[in-house]
VEXRO-504989 format. One record per residue (C-alpha): x, y, z. Coordinates in steps of 0.1 Angstrom, whole numbers, padded with zeros to 4 digits, always signed. Example, Ala and Ser with C-alpha at 12.3 -4.5 7.8 and 13.67 -1.06 7.14 Angstrom:
+0123-0045+0078+0137-0011+0071
This chain:
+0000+0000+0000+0013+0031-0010+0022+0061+0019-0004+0089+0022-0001+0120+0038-0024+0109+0063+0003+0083+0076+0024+0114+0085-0009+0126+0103-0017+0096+0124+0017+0095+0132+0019+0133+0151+0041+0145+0126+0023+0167+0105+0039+0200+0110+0006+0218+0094+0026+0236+0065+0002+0225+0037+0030+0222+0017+0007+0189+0007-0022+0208-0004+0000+0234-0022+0015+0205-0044-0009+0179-0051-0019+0184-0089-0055+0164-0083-0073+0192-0053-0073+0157-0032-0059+0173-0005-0075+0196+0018-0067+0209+0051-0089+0210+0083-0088+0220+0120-0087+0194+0141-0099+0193+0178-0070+0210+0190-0074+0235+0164-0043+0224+0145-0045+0223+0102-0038+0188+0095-0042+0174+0058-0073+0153+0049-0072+0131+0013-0101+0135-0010-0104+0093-0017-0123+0102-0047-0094+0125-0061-0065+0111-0051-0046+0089-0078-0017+0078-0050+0009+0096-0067+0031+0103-0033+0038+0136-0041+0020+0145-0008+0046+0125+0011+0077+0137-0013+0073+0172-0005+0060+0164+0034+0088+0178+0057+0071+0162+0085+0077+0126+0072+0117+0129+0062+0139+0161+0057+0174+0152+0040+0192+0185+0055+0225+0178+0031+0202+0172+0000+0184+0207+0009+0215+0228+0014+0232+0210-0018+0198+0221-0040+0190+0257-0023+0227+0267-0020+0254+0242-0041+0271+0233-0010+0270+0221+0025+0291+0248+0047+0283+0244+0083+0263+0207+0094+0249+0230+0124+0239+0263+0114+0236+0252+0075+0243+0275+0042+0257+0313+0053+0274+0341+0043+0279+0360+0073+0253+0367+0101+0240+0404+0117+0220+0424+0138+0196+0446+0119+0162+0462+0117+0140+0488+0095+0151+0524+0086+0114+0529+0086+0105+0542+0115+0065+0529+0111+0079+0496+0095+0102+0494+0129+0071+0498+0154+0047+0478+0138+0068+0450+0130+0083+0420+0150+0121+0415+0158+0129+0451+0140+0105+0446+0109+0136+0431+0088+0114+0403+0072+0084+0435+0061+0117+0459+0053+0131+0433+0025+0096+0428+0009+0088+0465+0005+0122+0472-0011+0120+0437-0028+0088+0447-0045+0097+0483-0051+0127+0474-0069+0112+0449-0093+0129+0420-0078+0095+0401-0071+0062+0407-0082+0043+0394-0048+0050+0376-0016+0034+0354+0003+0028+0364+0039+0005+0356+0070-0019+0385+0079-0046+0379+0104-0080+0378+0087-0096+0416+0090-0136+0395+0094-0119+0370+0119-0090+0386+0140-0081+0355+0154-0080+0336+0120-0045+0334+0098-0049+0348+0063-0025+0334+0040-0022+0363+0009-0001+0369-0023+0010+0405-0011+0014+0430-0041+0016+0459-0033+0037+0482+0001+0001+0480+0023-0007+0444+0016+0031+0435+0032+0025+0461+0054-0008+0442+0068+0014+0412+0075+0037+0429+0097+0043+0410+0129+0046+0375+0142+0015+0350+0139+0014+0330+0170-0009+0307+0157-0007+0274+0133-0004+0288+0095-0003+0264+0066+0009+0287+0046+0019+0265+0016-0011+0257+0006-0005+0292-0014+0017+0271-0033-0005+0262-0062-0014+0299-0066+0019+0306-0075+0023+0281-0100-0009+0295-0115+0004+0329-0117+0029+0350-0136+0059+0366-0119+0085+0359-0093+0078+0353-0053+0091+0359-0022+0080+0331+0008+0078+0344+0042+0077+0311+0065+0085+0293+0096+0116+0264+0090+0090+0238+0082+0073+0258+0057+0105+0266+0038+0116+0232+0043+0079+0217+0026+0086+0242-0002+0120+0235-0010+0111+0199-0012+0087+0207-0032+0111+0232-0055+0133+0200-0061+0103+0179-0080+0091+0209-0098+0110+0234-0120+0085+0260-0125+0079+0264-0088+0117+0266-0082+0119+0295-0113+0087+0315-0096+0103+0317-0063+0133+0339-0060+0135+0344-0024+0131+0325+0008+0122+0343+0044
């Protein structure tokens, strides 16, 4: 019997990063709130044609660190810290950006200029929804307010990849703005499909 998604779910390691939904080319994966108010992943029997991509991309069911840092960066540089350069201290000239934001508004900061200087052409960020203030709103960001509105940590679960297959539906170059397992999910993802990996310039 093949492995579904919903073996990573039965076995408490769904990390609720919908990188499943995202990816699934059939809509046979939808997620839900469970109980404990957690997104977890639910198959669509009907829909579902057991093609393990659900699993592939799944970070919750197997991440190959080395393989990741070899695809995302060419090399493996430090087994602990992974892939960097150098490392600083920094937050937003804007003063507004600075106060509205989390940790120095660095993450908010980068879009904005990101998007101003033509590097991207949208990014996908967390806002809380403006009908539901205690919902997560997972948006394609394209213009200064929309990143704006998404300043600020979400202390909440997020599955924010299932924005996935709206980026492969639209035009343009992306910025992701996610948690370790939702960067993790979409690099996985990145390495069984091209198009996703060419739409998304920049991870956050």
């Amino acid at each position: 019997m093949n492995k579904t998604i919903e073996d990573v779910k039965n076995s408490s390691l769904c990390t609720g990063c919908g990188t499943c939904v995202g990816i699934c080319p059939y809509d046979a994966v939808k997620m839900t709130r469970d109980s404990k108010g957690m997104y977890v992943p639910t198959i669509v029997r009907s829909k579902c044609r057991s093609c393990e991509l659900c699993v592939k991309v799944c970070p919750g069911h197997s991440v190959d660190f080395s393989e990741l840092e070899e695809f995302s960066f060419g090399n493996i540089s430090n087994v602990l810290l992974g892939n960097y350069i150098s490392c600083y201290v920094g937050y937003s000239s804007d003063k507004q950006i600075r106060w509205d934001s989390s940790s120095g508004g660095l993450a908010t900061a980068l879009l904005v200029f990101m998007l101003e200087e033509g590097m991207i052409d949208g990014a996908v960020v967390t806002r809380m929804d403006g009908n539901n203030p205690l919902e997560p709103e997972v948006i394609i960001a394209r213009s200064k307010e929309e990143i704006i509105s998404a300043s600020g940590s979400k202390y909440c679960p997020v599955p924010v990849n299932t924005k996935i297959k709206d980026v492969l539906r639209e035009n343009g170059k992306f910025a992701f703005v996610g948690l370790p397992c939702h960067i993790q999910g979409l690099r996985k993802a990145e390495m069984l499909d091209r198009k996703l990996r060419e739409k998304v310039v920049f991870h956050i």
